[in-house]
C-alpha positions in Angstrom: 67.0 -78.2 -34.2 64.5 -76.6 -36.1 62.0 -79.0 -38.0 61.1 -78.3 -41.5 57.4 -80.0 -43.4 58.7 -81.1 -46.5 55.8 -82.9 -49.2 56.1 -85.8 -51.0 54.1 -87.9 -53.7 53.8 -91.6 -53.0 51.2 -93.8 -54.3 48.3 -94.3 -52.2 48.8 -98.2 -52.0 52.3 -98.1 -51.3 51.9 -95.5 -48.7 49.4 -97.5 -47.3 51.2 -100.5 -46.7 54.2 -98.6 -45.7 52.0 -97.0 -42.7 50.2 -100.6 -41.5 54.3 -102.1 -42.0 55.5 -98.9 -39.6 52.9 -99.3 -37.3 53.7 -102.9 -36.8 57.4 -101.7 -35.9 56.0 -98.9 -33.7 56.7 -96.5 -36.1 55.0 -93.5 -38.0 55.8 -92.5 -41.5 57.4 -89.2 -40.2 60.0 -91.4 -38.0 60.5 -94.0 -40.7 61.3 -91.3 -43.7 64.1 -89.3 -40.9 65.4 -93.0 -40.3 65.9 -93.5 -43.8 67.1 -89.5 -44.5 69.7 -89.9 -41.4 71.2 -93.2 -42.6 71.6 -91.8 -46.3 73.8 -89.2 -44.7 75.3 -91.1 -42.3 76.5 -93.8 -45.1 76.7 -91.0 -47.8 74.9 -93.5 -49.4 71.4 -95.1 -50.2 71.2 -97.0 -47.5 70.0 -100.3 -49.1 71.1 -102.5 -52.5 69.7 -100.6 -55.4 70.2 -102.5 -58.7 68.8 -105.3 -60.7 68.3 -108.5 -58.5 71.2 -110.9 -58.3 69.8 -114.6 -60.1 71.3 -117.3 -57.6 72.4 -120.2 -58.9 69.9 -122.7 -59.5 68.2 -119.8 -61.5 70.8 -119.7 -64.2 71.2 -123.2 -64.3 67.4 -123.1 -65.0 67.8 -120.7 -67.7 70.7 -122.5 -69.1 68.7 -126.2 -69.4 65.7 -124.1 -71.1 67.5 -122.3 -73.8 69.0 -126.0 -74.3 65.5 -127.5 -74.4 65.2 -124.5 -76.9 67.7 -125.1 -79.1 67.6 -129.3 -79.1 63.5 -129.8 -78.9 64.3 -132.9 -79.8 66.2 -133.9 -77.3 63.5 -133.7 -74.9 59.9 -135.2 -74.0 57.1 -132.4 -75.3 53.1 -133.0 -74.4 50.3 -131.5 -76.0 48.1 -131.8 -72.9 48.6 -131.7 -69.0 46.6 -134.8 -69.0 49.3 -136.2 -71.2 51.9 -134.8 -69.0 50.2 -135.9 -65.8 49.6 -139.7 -67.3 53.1 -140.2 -67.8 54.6 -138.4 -64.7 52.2 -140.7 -62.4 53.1 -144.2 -64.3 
């Protein structure tokens, strides 16, 4: 089949790193970008997750214990230094 030139904008970093991660995997740019084009059509799909990142876990429960520290402040142990901090972790 016929091969067509087709021109895209990327930023120079990212291209960049793309091409040294491609190389790496003994690839060019121009093998990498069909790779990605004939999986696309293959899946009908984009061929990875796109989305917001899913928060595991310990990241809610995180998020949970500081909006508690947030809304009972004094509840909980508060420093005005490091040093503070620091002194009483290490005694």
């Amino acid at each position: 089949m016929a091969k067509q030139s087709t021109n895209i904008k990327i930023e120079e970093n990212l291209k960049k790193e793309a091409q040294d991660l491609f190389a790496e995997l003994g690839l060019d740019m121009t093998t990498a970008v069909n790779m990605f084009l004939a999986q696309a059509v293959k899946e009908q799909a984009i061929p990875f997750r796109v989305g917001a990142p899913k928060i595991n876990r310990e990241t809610l429960d995180a998020l949970k214990e500081v909006k508690e520290m947030k809304n009972n402040p004094s509840f909980y142990k508060g420093y005005t230094s490091v040093d503070d901090m620091m002194e009483d972790i290490l005694s």
